[in-house]
C-alpha positions as CSV (number, residue, x, y, z in Angstrom):
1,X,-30.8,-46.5,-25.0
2,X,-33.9,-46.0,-27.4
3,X,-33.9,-48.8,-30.1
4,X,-36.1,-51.6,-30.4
5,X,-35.9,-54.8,-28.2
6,X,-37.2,-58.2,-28.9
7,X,-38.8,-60.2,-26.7
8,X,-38.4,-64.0,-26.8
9,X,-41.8,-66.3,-26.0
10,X,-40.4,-68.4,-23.3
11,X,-39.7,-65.6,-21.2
12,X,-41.1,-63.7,-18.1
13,X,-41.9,-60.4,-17.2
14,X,-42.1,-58.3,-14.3
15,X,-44.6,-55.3,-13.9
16,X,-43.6,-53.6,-11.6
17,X,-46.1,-50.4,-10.6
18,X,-44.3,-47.5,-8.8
19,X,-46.6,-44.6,-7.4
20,X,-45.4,-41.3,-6.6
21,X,-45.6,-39.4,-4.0
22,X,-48.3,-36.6,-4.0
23,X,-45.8,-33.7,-5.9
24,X,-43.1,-36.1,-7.3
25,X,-43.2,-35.9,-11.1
26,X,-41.7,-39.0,-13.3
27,X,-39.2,-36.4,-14.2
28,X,-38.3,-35.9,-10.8
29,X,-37.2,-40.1,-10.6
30,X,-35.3,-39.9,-13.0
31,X,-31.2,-40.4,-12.3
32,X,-33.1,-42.7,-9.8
33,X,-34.8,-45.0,-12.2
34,X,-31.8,-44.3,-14.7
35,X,-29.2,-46.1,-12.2
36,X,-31.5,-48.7,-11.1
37,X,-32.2,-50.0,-14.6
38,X,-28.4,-49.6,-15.6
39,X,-27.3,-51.9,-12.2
40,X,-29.6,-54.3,-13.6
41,X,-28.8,-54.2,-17.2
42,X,-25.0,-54.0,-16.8
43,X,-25.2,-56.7,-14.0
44,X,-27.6,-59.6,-15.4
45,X,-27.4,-59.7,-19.0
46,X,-26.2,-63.5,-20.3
47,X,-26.1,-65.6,-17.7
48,X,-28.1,-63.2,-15.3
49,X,-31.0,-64.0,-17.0
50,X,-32.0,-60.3,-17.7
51,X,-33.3,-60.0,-21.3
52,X,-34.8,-56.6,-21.5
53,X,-36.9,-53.6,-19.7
54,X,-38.7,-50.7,-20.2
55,X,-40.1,-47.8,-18.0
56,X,-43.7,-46.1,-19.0
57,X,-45.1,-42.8,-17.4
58,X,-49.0,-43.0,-17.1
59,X,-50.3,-40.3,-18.5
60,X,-53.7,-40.1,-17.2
61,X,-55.9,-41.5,-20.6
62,X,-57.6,-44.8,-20.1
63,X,-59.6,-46.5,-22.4
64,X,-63.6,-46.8,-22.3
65,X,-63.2,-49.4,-24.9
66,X,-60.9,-51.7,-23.1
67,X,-62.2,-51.6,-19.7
68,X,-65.0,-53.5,-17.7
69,X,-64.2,-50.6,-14.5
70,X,-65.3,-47.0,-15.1
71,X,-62.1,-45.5,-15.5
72,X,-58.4,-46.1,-14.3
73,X,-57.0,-44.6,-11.3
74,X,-55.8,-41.2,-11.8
75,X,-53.0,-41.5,-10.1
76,X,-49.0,-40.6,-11.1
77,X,-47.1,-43.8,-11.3
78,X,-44.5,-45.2,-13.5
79,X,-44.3,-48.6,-14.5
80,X,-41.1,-50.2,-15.2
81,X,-41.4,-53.9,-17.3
82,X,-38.4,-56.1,-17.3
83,X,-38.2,-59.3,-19.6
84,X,-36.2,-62.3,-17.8
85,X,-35.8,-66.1,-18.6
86,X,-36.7,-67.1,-15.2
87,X,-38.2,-65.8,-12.1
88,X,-35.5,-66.8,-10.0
89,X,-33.3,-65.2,-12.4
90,X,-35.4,-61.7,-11.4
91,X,-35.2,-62.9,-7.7
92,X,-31.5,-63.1,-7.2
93,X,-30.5,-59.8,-9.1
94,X,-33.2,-57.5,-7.0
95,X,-31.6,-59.3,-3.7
96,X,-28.1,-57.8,-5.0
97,X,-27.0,-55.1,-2.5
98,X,-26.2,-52.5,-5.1
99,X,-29.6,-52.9,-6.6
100,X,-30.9,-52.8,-3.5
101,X,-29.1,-49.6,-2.7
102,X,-30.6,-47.9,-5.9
103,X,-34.2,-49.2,-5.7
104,X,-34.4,-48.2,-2.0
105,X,-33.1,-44.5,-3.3
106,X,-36.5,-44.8,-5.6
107,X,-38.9,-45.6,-2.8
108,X,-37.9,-42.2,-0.9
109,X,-40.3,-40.4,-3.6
110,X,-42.6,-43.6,-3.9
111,X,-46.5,-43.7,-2.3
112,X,-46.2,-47.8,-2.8
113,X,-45.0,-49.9,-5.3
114,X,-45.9,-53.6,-6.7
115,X,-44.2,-56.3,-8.5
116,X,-46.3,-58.7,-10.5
117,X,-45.1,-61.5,-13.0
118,X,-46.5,-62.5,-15.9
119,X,-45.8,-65.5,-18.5
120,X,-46.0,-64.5,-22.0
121,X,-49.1,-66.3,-23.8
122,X,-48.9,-64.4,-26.9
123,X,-47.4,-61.8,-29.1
124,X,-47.5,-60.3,-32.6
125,X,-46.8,-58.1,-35.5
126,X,-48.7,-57.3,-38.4
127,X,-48.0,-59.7,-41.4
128,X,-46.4,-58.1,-44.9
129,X,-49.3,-58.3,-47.3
């Protein structure tokens, strides 16, 4: 569940932004998120086109030095990233009904939530000197 996941170039990601409702906590999403991510990762692996995905809490620090805008929106969200080989592939696995069933069980404690994708341009790792 926690190990390391590799990311290959020619892939996509989704970022998807959930925000909570005023008095949900992350914690609080939890079994939610838990059995969203497992429909998805049990479901669409190989052929499915599901590569790999990870869900962040915001914890309220933004950086001063990495932002043109005064300061990020304080406000609690989670984001959860998945890596897929295709869009479409993403497509057809959130139009399953199960999924469906789980991610709609998530927006009961949800303020709004966004989906954006993204092509990978680059990635890296420090070299061995």
């Amino acid at each position: 569940m926690f190990h390391p996941i590799t990311i290959p170039f020619d892939c996509v990601m989704l970022f998807n932004r959930v925000y909570l409702k005023e008095g949900v906590s992350a914690e609080d999403v939890e079994l939610e998120l838990g059995e969203m991510c497992n429909v998805v990762k049990n479901n669409y692996r190989d052929e499915g086109g599901f590569i790999a995905g990870q869900v962040l809490e915001f914890t309220g620090f933004a950086s001063a030095e990495g932002s043109m805008n005064s300061a990020a929106k304080n406000e609690k969200h989670v984001a959860i990233l998945t890596y897929w080989k295709s869009f479409e592939q993403h497509e057809t696995s959130h139009a399953n009904k199960l999924f469906k069933e789980k991610f709609s069980a998530l927006l009961e404690h949800v303020e709004e939530a966004d989906e954006l994708g993204y092509r990978l341009l680059w990635q890296g790792e420090p070299e061995d000197m």
